[in-house]
C-alpha positions as CSV (number, residue, x, y, z in Angstrom):
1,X,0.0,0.0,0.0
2,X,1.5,3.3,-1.3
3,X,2.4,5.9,1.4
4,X,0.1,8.9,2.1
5,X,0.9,12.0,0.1
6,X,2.2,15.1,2.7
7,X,-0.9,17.0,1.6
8,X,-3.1,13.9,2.6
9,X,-1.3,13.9,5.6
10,X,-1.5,18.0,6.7
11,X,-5.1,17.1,5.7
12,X,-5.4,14.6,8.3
13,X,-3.3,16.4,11.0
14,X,-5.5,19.6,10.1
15,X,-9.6,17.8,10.0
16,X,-8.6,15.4,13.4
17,X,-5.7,16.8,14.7
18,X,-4.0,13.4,14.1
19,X,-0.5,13.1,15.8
20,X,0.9,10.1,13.6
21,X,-0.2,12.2,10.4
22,X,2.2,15.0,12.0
23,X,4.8,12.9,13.3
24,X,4.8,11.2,9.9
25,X,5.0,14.6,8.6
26,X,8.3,15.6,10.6
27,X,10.1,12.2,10.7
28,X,9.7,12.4,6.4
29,X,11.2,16.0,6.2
30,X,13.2,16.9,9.1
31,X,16.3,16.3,7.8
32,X,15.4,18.5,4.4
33,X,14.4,21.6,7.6
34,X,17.5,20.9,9.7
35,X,19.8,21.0,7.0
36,X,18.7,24.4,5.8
37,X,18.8,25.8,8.8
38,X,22.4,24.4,9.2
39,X,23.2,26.0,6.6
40,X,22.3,29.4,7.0
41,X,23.3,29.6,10.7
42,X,26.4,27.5,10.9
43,X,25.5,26.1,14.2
44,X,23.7,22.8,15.5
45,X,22.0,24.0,18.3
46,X,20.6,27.0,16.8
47,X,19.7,24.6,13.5
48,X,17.6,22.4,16.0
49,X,15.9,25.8,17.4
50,X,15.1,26.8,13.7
51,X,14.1,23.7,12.7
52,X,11.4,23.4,15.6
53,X,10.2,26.8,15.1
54,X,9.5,25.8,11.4
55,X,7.4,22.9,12.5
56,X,5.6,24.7,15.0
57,X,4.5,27.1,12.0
58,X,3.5,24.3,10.1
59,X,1.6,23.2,12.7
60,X,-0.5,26.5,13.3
61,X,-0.6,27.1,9.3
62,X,-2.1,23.5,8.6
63,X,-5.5,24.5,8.0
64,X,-4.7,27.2,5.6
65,X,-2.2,25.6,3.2
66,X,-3.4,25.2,-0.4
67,X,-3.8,21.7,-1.7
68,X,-1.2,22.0,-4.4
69,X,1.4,22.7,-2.0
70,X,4.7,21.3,-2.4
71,X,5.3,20.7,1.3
72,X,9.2,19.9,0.7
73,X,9.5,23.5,-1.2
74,X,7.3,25.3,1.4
75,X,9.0,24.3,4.5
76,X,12.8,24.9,2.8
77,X,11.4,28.6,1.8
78,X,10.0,28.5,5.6
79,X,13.1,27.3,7.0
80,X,15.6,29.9,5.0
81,X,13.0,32.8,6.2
82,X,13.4,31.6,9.8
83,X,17.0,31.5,9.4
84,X,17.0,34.5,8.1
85,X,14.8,36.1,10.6
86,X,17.2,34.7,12.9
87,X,20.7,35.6,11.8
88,X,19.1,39.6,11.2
89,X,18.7,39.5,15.0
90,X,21.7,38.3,15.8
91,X,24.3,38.8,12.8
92,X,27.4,39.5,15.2
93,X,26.8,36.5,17.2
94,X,26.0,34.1,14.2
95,X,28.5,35.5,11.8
96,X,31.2,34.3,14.4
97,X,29.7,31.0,14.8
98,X,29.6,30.9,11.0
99,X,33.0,31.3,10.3
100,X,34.6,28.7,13.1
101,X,31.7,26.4,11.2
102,X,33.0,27.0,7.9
103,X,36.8,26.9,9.2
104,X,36.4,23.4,10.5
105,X,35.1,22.2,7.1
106,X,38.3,23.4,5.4
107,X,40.5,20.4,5.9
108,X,37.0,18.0,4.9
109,X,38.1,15.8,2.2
110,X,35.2,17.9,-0.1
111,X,34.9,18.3,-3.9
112,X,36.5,21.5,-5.2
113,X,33.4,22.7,-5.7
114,X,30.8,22.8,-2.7
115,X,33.3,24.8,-0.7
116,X,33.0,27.5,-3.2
117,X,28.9,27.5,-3.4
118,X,27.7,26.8,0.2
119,X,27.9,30.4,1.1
120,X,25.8,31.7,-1.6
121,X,23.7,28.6,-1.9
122,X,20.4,29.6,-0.7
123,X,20.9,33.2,-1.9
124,X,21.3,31.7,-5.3
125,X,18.5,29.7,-4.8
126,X,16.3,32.3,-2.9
127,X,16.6,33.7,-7.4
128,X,15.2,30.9,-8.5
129,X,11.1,31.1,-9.3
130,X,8.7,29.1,-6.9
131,X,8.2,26.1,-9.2
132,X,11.7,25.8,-10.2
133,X,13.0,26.3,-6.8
134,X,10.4,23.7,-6.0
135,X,12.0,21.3,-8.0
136,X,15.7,21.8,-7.2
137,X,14.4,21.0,-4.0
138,X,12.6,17.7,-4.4
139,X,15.8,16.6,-7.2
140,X,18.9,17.3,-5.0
141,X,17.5,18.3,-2.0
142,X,15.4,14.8,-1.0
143,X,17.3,13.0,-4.3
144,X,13.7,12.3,-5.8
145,X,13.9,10.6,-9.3
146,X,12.7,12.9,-11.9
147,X,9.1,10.5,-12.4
148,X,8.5,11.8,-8.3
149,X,9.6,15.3,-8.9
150,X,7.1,15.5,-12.1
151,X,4.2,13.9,-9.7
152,X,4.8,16.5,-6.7
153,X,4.7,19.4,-9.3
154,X,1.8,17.8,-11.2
155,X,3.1,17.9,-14.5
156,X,5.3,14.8,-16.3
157,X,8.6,13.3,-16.0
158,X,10.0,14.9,-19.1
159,X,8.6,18.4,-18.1
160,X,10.1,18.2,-15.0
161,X,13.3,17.2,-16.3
162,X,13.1,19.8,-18.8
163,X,12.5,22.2,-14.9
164,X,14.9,21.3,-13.6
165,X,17.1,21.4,-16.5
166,X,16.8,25.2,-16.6
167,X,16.7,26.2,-12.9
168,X,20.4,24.0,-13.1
169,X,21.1,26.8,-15.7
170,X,19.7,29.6,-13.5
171,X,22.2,28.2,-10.9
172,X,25.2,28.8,-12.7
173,X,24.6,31.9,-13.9
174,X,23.9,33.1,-10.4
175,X,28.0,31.1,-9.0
176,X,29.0,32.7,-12.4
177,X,28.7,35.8,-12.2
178,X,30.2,35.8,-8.8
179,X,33.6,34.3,-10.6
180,X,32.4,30.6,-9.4
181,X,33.0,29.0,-13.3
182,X,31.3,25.4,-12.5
183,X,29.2,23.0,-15.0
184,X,25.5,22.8,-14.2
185,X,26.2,18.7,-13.5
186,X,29.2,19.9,-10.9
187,X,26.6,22.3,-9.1
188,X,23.8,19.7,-9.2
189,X,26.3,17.0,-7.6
190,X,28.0,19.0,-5.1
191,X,24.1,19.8,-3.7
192,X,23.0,16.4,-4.5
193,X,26.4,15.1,-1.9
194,X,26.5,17.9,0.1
195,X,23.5,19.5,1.1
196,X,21.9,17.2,3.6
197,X,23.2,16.9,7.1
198,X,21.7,13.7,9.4
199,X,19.4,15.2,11.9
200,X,20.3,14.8,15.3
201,X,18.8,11.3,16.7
202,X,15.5,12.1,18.7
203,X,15.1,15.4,17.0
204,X,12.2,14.3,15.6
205,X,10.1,13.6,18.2
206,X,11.1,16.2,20.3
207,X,10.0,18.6,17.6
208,X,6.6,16.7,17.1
209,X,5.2,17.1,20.4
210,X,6.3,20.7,20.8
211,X,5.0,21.6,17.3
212,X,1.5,20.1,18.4
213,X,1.2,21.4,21.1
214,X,1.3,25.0,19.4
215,X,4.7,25.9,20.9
216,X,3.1,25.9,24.1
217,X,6.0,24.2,25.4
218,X,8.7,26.0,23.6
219,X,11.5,28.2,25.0
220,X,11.1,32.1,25.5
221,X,13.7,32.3,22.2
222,X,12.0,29.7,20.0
223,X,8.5,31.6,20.3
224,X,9.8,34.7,19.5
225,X,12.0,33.3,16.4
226,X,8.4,31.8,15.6
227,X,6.7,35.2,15.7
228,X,9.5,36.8,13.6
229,X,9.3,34.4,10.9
230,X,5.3,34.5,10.8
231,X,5.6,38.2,10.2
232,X,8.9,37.4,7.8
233,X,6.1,34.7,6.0
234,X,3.0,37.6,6.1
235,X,5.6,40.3,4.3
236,X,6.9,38.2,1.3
237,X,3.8,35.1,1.0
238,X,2.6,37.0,-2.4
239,X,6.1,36.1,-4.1
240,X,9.2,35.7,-2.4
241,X,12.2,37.1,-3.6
242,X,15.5,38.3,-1.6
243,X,17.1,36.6,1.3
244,X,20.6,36.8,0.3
245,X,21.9,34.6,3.0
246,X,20.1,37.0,5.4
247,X,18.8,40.4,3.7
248,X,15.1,40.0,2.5
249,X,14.3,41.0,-0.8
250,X,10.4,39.8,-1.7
251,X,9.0,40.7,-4.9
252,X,5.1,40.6,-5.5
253,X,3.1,39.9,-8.9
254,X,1.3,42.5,-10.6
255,X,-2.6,42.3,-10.9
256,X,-5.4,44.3,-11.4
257,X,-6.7,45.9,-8.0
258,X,-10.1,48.2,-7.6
259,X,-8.7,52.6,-7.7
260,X,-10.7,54.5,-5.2
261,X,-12.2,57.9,-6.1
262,X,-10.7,57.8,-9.4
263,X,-12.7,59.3,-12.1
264,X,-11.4,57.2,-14.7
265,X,-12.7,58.7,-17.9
266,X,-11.8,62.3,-17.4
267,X,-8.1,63.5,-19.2
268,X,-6.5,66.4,-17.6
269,X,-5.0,69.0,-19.8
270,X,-1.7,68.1,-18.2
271,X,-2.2,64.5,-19.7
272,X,-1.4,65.7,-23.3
273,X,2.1,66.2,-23.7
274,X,5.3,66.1,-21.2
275,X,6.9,69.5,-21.5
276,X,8.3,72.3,-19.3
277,X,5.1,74.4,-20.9
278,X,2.6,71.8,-20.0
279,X,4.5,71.4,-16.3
280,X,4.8,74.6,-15.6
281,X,0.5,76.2,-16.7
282,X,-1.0,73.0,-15.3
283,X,-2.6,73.8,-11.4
284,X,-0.2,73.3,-8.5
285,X,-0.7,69.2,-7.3
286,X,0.3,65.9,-7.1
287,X,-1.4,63.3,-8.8
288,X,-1.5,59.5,-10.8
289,X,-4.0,59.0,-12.9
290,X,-4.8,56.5,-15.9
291,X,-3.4,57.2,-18.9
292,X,-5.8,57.8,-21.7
293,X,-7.0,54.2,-23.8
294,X,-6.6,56.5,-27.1
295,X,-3.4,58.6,-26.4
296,X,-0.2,56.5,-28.4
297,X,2.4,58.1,-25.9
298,X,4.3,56.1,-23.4
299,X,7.6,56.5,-21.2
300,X,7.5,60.8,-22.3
301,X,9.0,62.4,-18.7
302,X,9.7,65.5,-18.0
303,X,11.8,67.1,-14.9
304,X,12.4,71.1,-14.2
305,X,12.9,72.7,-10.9
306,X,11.8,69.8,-8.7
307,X,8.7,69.7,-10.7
308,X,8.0,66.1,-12.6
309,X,5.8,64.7,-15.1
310,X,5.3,61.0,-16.4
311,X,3.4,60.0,-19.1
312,X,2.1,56.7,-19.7
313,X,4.6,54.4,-17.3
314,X,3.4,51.2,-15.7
315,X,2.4,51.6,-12.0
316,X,6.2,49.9,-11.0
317,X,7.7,52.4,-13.2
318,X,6.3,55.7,-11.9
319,X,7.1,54.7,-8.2
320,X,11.1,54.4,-9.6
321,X,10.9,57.4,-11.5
322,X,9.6,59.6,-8.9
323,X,12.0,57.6,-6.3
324,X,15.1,58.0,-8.9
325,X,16.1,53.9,-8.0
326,X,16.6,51.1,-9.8
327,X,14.7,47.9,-9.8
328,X,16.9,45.8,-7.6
329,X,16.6,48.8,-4.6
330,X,12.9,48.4,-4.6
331,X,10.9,45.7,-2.6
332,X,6.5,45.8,-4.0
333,X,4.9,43.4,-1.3
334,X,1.7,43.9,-2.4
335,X,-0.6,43.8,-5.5
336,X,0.0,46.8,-7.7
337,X,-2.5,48.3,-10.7
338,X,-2.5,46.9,-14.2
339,X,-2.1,49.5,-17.4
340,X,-0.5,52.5,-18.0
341,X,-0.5,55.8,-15.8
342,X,0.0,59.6,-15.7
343,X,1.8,61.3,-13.2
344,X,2.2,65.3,-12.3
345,X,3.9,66.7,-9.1
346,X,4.3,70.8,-9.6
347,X,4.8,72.4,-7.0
348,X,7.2,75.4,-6.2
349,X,9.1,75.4,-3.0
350,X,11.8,77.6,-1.7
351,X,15.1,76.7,-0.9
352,X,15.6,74.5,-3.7
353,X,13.4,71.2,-1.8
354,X,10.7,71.5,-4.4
355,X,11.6,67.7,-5.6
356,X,11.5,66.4,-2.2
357,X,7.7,68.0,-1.6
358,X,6.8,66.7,-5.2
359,X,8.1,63.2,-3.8
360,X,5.9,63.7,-0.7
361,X,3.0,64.6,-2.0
362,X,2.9,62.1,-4.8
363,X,3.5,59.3,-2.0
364,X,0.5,61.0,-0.1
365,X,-1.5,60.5,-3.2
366,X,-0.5,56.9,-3.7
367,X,-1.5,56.1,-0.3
368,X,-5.0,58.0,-1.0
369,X,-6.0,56.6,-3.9
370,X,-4.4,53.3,-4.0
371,X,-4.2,52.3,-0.6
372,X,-0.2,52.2,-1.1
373,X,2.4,53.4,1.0
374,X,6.2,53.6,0.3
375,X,8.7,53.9,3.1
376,X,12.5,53.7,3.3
377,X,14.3,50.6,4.8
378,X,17.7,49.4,5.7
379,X,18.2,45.5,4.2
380,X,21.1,43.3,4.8
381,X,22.4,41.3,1.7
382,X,25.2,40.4,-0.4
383,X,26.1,43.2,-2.9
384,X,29.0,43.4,-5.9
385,X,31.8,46.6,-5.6
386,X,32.7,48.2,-8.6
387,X,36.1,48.9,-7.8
388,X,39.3,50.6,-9.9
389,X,41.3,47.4,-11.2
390,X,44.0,49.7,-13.5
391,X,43.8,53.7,-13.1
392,X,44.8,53.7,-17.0
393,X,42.1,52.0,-19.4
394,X,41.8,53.4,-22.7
395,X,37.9,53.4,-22.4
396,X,37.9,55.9,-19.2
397,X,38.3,59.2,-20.2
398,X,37.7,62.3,-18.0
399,X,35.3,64.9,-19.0
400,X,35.3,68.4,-18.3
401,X,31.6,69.3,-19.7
402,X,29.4,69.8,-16.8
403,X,26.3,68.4,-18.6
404,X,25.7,64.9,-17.9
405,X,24.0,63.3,-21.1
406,X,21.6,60.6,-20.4
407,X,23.0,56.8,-21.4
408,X,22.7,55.1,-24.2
409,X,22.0,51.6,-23.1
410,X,21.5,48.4,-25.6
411,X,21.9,44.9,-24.8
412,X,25.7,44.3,-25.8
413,X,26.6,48.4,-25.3
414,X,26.6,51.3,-22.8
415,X,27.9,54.7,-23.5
416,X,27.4,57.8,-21.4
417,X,28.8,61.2,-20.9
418,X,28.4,61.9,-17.0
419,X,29.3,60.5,-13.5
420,X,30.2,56.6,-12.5
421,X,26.6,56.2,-10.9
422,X,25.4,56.0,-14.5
423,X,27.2,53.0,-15.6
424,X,26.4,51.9,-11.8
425,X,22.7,51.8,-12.5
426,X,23.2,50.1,-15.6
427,X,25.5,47.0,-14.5
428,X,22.6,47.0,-11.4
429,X,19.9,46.2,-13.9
430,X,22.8,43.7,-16.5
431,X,23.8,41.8,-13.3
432,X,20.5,41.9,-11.6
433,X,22.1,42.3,-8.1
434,X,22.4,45.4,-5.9
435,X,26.4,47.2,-7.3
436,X,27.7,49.6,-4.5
437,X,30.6,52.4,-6.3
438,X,33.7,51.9,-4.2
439,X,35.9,53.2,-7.8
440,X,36.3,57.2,-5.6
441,X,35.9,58.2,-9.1
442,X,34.2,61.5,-9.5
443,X,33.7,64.1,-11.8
444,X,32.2,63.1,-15.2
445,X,33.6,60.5,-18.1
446,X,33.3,59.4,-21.5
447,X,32.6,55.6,-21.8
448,X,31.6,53.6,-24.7
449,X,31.2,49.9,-23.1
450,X,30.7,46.6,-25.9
451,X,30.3,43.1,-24.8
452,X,29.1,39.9,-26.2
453,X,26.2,40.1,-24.4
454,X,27.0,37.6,-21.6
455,X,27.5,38.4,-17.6
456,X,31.2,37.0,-18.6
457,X,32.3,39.2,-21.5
458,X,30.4,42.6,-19.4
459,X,32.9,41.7,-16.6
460,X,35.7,41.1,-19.2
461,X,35.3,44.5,-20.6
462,X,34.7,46.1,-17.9
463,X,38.5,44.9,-17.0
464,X,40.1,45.3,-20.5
465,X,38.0,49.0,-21.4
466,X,37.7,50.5,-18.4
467,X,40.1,48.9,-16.1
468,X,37.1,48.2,-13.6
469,X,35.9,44.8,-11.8
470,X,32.9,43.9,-10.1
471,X,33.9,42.1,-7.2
472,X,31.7,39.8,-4.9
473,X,31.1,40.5,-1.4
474,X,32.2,38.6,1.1
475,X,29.8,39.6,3.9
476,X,26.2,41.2,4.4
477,X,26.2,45.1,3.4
478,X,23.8,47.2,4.1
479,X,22.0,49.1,2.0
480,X,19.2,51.6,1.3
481,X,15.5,50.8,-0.2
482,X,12.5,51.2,-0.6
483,X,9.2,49.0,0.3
484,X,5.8,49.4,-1.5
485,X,3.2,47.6,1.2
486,X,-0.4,47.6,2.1
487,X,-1.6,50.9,3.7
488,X,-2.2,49.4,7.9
């Protein structure tokens, strides 16, 4: 007689409350949690804490788990967020423990490779999309054939091979880009050998009976790495994105929600044309509307004075213009609108703050009509420096014109006649990671960058052109962003 499924069991657990379905439960997948959370904090004891706070949530979040859950991918993306939540509380601490950890595997008769990936592993990971992540998981993770990986994710044994066949590929991009050159079969090996740790014997049970009880019996510490990870869960359960080994980055789809006291059909004079005439006659405010079904215009912006105007940007889009960040410095947690929109922000102000007002009161508006607010956070995560490799590449030149042209970006060129942060945006989008400047170059430049298109040859002329190189880093940095949530 076949085993119950682990949505059949949860289901049983959740309608009777049944212990054996739970205990089942934890005895199938404790070793997948505890691994994890080895992992990421470096440190048995605090592993076995993690790992029981991830069963307790399970536990309380029974009831309210779809059916086509993948329990073995939900509870590794539980387990990271709880380590996460974790080593954010207490990075000092666990970035000691981490380092004797990872000193004592040196000598470990390892593989060239896993030495090199374990302490990006779940940041890479944490990249990969739900299903594909899913898979990874189930294939390496729990060393499922690919007939059982294809039945967990409902679909066949050639479309999950074909899966996990490409989230393989995503892998190596991610170590590649970080200088780690390694096949997709040597990354998928060094997982499939290395990634597991044995449980500690009576872990198990222990965990089962405080999980069912609710974490009634758990320690002051365990409850309250439980209540951090719930809220962790609550902040990034539309589509998670970011932990890079401890910084939470969680991106949310984009679907079509209900605008309150929008009056939809009306076009504002303003909405015509983007120019300093149009900016500068239209009524002091601040204000995102939709753009007109019939007008052809998209992207047109205008900027004068701290006053702003955006015609025809997706919702995403305004909320960078009028913040001046890139993609990868903004977190959406919440359901933003479909279609294209209009934005003005005109007002004067004194004392040369006029674009920090405009900011304001567009924000204000956002959060009127939307039910969106935007606020500024500080997130831990793993960054690349641009540093200054050779002070003397042909493609660097120094500019004495005080105008700073715009960029002229393709996908094989960049050019630009203005300051570093240019080309720093612009490798931020290409590399798809957060790049802090650490070159001290000011002042402006003239660079004409050509590649092959790859994350390999932008590094390689980056090195040979302008005698720069991205450079991984080695520990959490912390950096600015920005958060789109729910108005509370």
């Amino acid at each position: 007689m076949p085993e119950p499924d682990d949505i059949g069991l949860l289901g049983e657990y959740a309608r009777r409350q049944s212990e054996d379905a739970f205990a089942a439960l934890v005895e199938r997948h404790v070793v997948l949690v505890y691994s994890v959370a080895l992992r990421s904090a470096g440190n048995p004891q605090t592993a076995e804490e993690i790992t029981q706070a991830v069963f307790i949530i399970l536990a309380r979040k029974a009831r309210s788990l779809p059916r086509r859950t993948v329990l073995s991918g939900w509870l590794y993306q539980t387990a990271r967020l709880t380590a996460a939540n974790f080593l954010r509380a207490e990075i000092r601490r666990q970035k000691r423990e981490q380092e004797a950890y990872m000193q004592s595997r040196v000598n470990e008769p390892e593989p060239e490779v896993w030495p090199q990936i374990v302490p990006l592993l779940d940041a890479a990971m944490e990249r990969l999309g739900k299903k594909d992540r899913d898979a990874i998981v189930l294939r390496y993770f729990e060393n499922k054939n690919l007939r059982e990986v294809g039945a967990a994710l409902g679909a066949s044994e050639g479309a999950a091979r074909m899966r996990v066949a490409r989230a393989l590929e995503r892998l190596r991009k991610f170590f590649t880009r970080r200088g780690m050159t390694h096949s997709a079969d040597a990354i998928a090996g060094a997982v499939l050998a290395h990634s597991v740790h044995a449980a500690p014997i009576g872990l198990a049970k222990t965990i089962t009976a405080v999980a069912l009880a609710k974490g009634a019996a758990a320690g002051g510490s365990t409850l309250t790495l439980v209540k951090g990870a719930l809220k962790l869960m609550e902040w990034t359960k539309a589509k998670t994105a970011v932990v890079a080994g401890i910084g939470v980055l969680a991106v949310a789809g984009i679907t079509t929600i209900i605008v309150k006291d929008i009056d939809a059909h009306r076009v504002y004079d303003w909405q015509t044309w983007a120019d300093q005439s149009t900016l500068n006659k239209a009524p002091p405010q601040a204000t995102i509307r939709p753009a007109p079904a019939s007008r052809h215009l998209s992207d047109a912006y205008i900027s004068s004075g701290g006053k702003m105007e955006g015609l025809g940007y997706d919702f995403r889009e305004v909320v960078l213009t009028m913040l001046q960040i890139d993609p990868e410095h903004l977190i959406v947690t919440a359901p933003l609108p479909s279609g294209k929109f209009d934005y003005i922000a005109n007002f004067a102000a004194p004392g040369g703050d006029a674009y920090e007002r405009n900011c304001r009161a567009l924000i204000n508006d956002m959060e009127n009509q939307f039910g969106l607010a935007i606020r500024p956070i500080q997130v831990e995560t793993n960054v690349l420096f641009l540093r200054v490799q050779s002070a003397y590449a042909p493609g660097l030149k120094p500019n004495s014109d005080a105008a700073q042209n715009g960029p002229v970006i393709t996908r094989t060129s960049f050019s630009s006649h203005g300051g570093i942060w240019m080309l720093v945006q612009s490798l931020e989008v290409d590399m798809g990671t957060v790049v802090v400047d650490q070159t001290g170059l000011s002042g402006h430049y003239d660079i004409n960058l050509k590649w092959n298109g790859t994350a390999d040859g932008l590094e390689q002329a980056l090195r040979e052109e302008l005698g720069l190189e991205l450079v991984s880093s080695d520990k959490l940095v912390t950096v600015p962003m920005y958060v789109v949530e729910k108005v509370k």
